[in-house]
matplotlib code that plots the C-alpha trace (Angstrom):
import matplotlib.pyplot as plt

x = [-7.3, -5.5, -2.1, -1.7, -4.8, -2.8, -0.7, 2.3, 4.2, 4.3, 4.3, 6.7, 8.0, 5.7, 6.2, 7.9, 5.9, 7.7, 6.1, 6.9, 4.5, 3.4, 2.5, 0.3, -1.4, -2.1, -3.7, -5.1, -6.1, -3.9, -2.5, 1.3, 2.6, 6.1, 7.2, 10.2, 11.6, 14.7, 16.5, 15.3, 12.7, 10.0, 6.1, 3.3, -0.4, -2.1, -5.0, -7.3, -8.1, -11.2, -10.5, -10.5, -7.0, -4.6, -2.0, 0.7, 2.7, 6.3, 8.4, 12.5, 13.6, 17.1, 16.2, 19.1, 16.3, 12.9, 9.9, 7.0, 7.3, 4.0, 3.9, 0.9, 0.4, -0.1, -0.8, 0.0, 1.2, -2.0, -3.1, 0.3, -0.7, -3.7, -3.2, -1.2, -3.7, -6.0, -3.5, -3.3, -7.1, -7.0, -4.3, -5.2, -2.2, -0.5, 2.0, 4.8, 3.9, 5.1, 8.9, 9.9, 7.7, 9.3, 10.5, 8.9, 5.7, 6.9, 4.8, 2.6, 3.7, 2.8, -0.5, -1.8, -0.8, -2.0, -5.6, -5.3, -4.9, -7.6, -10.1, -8.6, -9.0, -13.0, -13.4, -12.3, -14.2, -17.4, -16.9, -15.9, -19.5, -21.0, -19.8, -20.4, -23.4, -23.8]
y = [11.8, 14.4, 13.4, 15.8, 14.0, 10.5, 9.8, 8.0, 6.5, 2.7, 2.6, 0.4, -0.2, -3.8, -3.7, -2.5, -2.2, -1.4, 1.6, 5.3, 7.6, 9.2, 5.4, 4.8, 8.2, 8.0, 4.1, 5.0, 8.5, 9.3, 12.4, 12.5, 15.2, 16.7, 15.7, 15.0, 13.2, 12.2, 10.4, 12.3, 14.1, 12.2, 12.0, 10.6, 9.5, 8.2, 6.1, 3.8, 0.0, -2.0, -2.4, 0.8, 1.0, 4.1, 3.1, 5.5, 4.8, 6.7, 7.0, 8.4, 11.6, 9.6, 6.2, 4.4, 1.8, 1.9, 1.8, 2.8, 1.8, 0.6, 1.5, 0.4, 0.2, -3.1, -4.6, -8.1, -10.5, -11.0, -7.3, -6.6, -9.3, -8.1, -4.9, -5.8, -7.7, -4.9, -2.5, -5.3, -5.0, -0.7, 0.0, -3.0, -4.2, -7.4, -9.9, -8.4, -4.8, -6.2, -6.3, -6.9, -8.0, -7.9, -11.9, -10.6, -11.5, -14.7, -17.1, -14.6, -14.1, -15.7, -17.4, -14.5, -12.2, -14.5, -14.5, -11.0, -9.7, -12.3, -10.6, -7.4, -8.0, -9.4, -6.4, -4.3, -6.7, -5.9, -2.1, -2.0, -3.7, -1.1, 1.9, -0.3, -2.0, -4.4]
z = [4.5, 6.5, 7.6, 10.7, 12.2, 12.7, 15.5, 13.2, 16.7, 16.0, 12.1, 10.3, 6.9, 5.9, 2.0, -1.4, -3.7, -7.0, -8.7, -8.2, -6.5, -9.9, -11.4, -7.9, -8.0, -12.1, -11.1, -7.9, -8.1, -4.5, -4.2, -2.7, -0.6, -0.1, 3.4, 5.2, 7.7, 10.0, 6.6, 3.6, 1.9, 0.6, -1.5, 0.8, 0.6, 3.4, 2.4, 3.9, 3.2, 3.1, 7.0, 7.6, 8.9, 8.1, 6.1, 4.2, 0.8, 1.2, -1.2, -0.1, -2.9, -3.0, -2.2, -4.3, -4.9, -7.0, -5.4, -2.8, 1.4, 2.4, 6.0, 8.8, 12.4, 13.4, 16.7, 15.7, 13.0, 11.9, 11.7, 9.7, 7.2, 6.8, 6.2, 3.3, 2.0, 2.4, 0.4, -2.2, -2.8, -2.4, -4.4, -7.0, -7.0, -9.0, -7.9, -9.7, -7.9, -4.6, -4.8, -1.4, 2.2, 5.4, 6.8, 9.9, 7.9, 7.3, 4.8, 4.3, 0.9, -1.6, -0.9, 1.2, -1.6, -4.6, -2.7, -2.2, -6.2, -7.2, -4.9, -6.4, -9.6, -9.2, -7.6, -10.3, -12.8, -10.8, -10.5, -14.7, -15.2, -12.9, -15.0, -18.4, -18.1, -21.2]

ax = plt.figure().add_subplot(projection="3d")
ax.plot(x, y, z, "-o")
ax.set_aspect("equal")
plt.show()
């Protein structure tokens, strides 16, 4: 996905998810670019979910904390929540991979997320018996 084709005003920081951008590309097969921006430099990999929506993983050179910002443009509560949800399922994702969700989400959390990585993992299930057929 190109990242000079998406207008980035409204984005926002929705999500940590605890793994470097080396461990997400290796499991995901993204591909993380050099950037930079107004703090630091940084990787990047814009991806879409099963929505459709743009979404980007970001990850700060000399962030003093571990992990990945999962950042989305959404219009409401309910598009934000989604869209992590929909990340959960793309990037295949397990509970202990999400180490921090913005309160602005509010109980989103664990239920939503819970639901989320079950649906990912039946979906990996399903595509491992695609390639494998018994």
């Amino acid at each position: 996905m190109d990242r000079q084709a998406v207008d980035w005003s409204g984005y926002a920081p929705i999500a940590v998810i605890g793994l470097e951008p080396d461990e997400l590309a290796d499991k995901n097969g993204l591909i993380f670019e050099a950037g930079e921006d107004d703090l630091d430099s940084l990787h990047e990999s814009v991806f879409g979910g099963p929505s459709g929506d743009v979404m980007a993983l970001i990850r700060h050179v000399h962030s003093p904390k571990p992990g990945t910002q999962l950042w989305v443009k959404a219009r409401t509560l309910s598009d934000a929540r989604r869209q992590l949800r929909d990340a959960i399922q793309a990037l295949q994702l397990t509970k202990s991979d999400i180490t921090w969700v913005s309160p602005e989400l509010g109980t989103v959390t664990i239920v939503e997320i819970k639901s989320a990585i079950k649906a990912a993992g039946r979906a990996k299930k399903a595509s491992a018996r695609k390639k494998n057929p018994p």
